[in-house]
Each structure stands twice: as C-alpha cells, then as structure tokens.
N, C-alpha and C positions, 0 to 999 in steps of 0.2 A: 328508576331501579330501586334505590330507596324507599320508595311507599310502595310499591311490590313486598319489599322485604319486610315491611314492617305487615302487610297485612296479613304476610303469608307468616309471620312470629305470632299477631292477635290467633287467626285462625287455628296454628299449634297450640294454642295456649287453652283457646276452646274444646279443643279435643283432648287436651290433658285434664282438665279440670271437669271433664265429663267422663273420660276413664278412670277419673279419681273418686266422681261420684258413685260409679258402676261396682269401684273395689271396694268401697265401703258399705256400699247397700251387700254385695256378694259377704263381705265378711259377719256383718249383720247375722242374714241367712245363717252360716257356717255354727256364729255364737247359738243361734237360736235352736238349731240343729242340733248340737251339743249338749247343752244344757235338757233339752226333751232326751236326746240318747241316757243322759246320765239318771235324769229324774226314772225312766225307763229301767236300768240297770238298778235303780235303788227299789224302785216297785216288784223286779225279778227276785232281787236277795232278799228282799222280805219274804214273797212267796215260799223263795226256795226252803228258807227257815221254816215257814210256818209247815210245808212239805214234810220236813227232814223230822218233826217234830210230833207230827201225825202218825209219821213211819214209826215211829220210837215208842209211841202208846201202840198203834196196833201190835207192835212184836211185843210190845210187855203183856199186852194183854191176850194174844195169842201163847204165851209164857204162861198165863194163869192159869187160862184153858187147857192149856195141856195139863199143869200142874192138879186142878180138880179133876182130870177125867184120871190121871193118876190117882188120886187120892180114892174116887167112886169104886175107882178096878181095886185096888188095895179092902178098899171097907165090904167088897164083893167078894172076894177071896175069902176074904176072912173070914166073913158070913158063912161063906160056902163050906169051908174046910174047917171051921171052927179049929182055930188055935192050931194048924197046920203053914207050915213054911211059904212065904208067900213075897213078894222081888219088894226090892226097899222105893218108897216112893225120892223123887227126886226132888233137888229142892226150886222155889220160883228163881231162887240166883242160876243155878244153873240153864234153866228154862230161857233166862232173860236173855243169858252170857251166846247162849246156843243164836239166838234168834237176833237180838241185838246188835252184835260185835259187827255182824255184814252193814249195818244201814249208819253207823255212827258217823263215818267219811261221808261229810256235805259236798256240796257244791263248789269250787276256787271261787274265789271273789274277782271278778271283773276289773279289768286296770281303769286305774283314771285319765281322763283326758286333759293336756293342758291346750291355752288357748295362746299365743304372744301374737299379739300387735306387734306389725311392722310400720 
C-alpha cells in the first residue's frame, strides 16, 4: 500500500511540475503578448500625432487659401469699382480659428497594461 502511495505522490509531483512548466511557458506568451500590444499602442499615438498634426497645417493652410482668395476678390473689387465700397477682408486668425478649433481634440491615450507574477 505504501509504495502504491508513494508512486501515486512521484506521479502527482510529475504532473505538477509539468503544469508548472505549461503556466510558465503560457505566462511567458501573455508578457510577450503584452509588450507587442503596448509597443503597438506606442506606434498608434505616434501615428495619431503625426495625424492630428497634418490635420492642423491642412486647416491652416486651407485658412490661408481662403484668406488670398479674399484678398484677390478685395484687390478685384477695387480694381473694378475704383475706390468704391467693397466687404472687409478677414483676417488668417480668423480663418485658422474657423477651421482649426474642430481638429484640435486628438485622440485619448490608450491605458497601460500591468503584468503581476503570481
């Protein structure tokens, strides 16, 4: 009965120490998982910046554009009506503020991941 029991202890012992390796290799995975997720989520915020950043010159510079084709219609007018009444051009602040104010609010940042060993 005794060396029954003790084989059937070796044999639990073998299958703990192989669920132990399985939970380790799995946690392994999980860090490795992790860490790509994260390095992932650092390569999105950067994106997103570089995005939100591009948005900000095209509206400025969409800002401008409008502001010259104001200025052309103005120096057009004026041409035309010689020293006749003619609408005030606007300024590029205005232009920017018009176009701008909507694209300023990025992206929320991404939460981080913790890892604990158990």
């Amino acid at each position: 009965r005794s060396a029954q029991l003790e084989k059937e202890v070796a044999m639990l012992r073998e299958k703990i120490h192989h669920l132990d390796d399985m939970l380790k290799s799995q946690q392994r995975k999980v860090r490795q998982m992790i860490e790509q997720l994260q390095n992932s989520k650092t390569v999105i915020q950067a994106k997103d910046a570089m995005i939100q950043e591009l948005k900000e010159r095209v509206a400025y510079l969409e800002a401008e554009n409008l502001e010259m084709h104001d200025r052309i219609e103005h120096l057009i007018e004026k041409q035309v009506s010689r020293g006749g009444h003619s609408s005030r051009a606007r300024s590029k602040s205005e232009y920017v503020s018009r176009y701008v104010g909507s694209t300023l609010t990025g992206p929320k940042p991404l939460p981080l991941i913790r890892v604990v060993e158990t």
